[in-house]
C-alpha positions, 0 to 999 in steps of 0.5 A, spaced: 500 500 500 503 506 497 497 511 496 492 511 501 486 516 499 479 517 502 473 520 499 466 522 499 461 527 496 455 529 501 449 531 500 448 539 502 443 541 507 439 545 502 439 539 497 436 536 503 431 541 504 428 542 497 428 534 496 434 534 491 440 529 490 447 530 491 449 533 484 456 532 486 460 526 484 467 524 485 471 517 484 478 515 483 483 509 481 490 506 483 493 503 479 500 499 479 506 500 476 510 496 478 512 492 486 514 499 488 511 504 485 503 505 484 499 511 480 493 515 482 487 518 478 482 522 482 475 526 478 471 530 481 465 534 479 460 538 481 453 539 477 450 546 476 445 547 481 439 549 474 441 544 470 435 538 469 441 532 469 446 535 475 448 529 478 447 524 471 452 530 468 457 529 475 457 521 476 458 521 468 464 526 467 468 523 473 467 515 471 469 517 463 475 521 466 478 516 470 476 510 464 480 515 459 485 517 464 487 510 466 487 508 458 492 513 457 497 510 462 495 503 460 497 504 452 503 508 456 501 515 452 504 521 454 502 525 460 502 532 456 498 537 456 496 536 449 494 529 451 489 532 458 486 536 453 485 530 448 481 527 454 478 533 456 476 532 450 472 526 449 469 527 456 465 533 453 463 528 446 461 524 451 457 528 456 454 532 449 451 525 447 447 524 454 444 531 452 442 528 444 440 520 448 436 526 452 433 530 447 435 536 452 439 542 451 446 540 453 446 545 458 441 541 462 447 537 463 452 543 465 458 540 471 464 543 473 470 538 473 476 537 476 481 532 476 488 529 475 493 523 474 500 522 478 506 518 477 512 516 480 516 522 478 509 526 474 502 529 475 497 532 471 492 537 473 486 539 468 480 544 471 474 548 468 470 551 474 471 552 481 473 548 486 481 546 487 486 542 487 491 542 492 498 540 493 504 539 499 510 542 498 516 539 502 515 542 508 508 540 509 505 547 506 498 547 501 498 551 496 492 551 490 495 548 483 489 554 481 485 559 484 477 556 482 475 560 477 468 564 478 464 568 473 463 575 472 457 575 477 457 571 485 456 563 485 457 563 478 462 558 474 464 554 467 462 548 466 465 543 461 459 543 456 459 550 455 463 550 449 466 545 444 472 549 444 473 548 452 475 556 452 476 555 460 479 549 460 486 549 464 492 544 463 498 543 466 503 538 468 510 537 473 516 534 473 515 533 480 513 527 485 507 529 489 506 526 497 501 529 498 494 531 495 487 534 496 482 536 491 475 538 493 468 541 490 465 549 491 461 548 497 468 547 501 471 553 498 469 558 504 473 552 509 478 550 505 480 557 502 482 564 504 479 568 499 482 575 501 490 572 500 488 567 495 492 562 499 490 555 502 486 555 510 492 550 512 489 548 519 483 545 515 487 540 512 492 539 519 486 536 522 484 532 516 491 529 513 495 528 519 490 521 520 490 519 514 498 519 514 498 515 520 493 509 517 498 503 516 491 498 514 486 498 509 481 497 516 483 503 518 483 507 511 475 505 511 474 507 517 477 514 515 473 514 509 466 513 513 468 519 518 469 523 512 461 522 510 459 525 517 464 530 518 463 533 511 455 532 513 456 535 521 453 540 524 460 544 524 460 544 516 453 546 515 453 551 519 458 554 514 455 551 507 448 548 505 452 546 498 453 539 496 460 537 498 466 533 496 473 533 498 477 527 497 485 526 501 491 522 498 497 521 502 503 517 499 507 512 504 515 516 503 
């Protein structure tokens, strides 16, 4: 056991009030590589809150993108940004045919997505919309891979079905070995992030990886994964945001 990861998406408190699902979806693979060495891949997505198939829209975009992004390692294509870009791609013609299946608007099918691929010696990231994806540094140290992108108005963001030509879309790859990663969706934003220095709220995740880094079985991971749902649904995060949820930890074994 190389990465241990725990994560979860939560219903929102407002969802349950007006008696809508959870329009979040996250799902993730390890891979190996080989006896000492394991990959990780990690989509997350959060479908909008005016869109008729939100939560069909999130479940599809994260499954397609962890299908898409395990095939490229498997026929050992390159991890570029032209290739996160060729993904990216083919998630939005699949979404786009869901709508066409639904005889909808493609909107109706409008979620954000957010997602990466990590190897040994190298990671890519790939988002459009907010939310974030966030990384350690040597010394333990957060920091956003992006600051969440926001449209011109409050609450607002992109979304993947937006446009064909994918305007919004951001892509990146480092020749870096990462430890240590979270990646969450918007209704964790006012937790995890400080938006007055745009920098990551570090006690939030002092008091959530320190846990994971410390399981050394898969009992105690799946016991971290179920507390996670009742933390994310608890009195102390509702009481911050109504949204739904969806954070998910990975943690390497150094």
């Amino acid at each position: 056991m190389i990465w241990k990861v725990i994560g979860q998406s939560v219903i929102g408190s407002s969802h349950v009030h007006s008696g809508k699902t959870c329009e979040d979806a996250v799902h993730y693979k390890i891979f190996t590589i080989d006896k000492e060495n394991e990959g990780l891949i990690c989509f997350v997505s959060d479908g909008a809150g005016s869109a008729k198939y939100a939560a069909k829209a999130a479940e599809e975009s994260v499954m397609k993108g962890v299908e898409l992004a395990e095939k490229m390692i498997t026929e050992r294509t390159d991890l570029n940004e032209p290739n996160l870009l060729a993904l990216a791609e083919q998630i939005y013609d699949h979404i786009y045919s869901l709508a066409e299946i639904e005889e909808v608007p493609k909107n109706e099918f409008s979620c954000t997505l957010l997602g990466f691929v990590i190897l040994p010696d190298r990671a890519g990231f790939i988002q459009i919309g907010d939310g974030a994806i966030v990384r350690s540094d040597e010394s333990g140290h957060l920091s956003t891979v992006w600051w969440p992108h926001n449209g011109e108005y409050q609450n607002t963001t992109t979304f993947l079905i937006d446009d064909f030509n994918l305007p919004h879309l951001k892509t990146k790859v480092i020749e870096e070995s990462i430890v240590e990663i979270g990646i969450f969706t918007d209704g964790l934003q006012m937790l995890a992030l400080n938006n007055e220095t745009e920098s990551v709220h570090q006690p939030f995740f002092n008091s959530l990886f320190p846990l994971l880094r410390r399981a050394n079985q898969s009992e105690h991971i799946s016991i971290l994964n179920n507390r996670l749902i009742e933390y994310l649904s608890s009195d102390i995060i509702n009481g911050r945001t109504d949204d739904d949820k969806t954070l998910l930890l990975a943690t390497r074994r150094k």
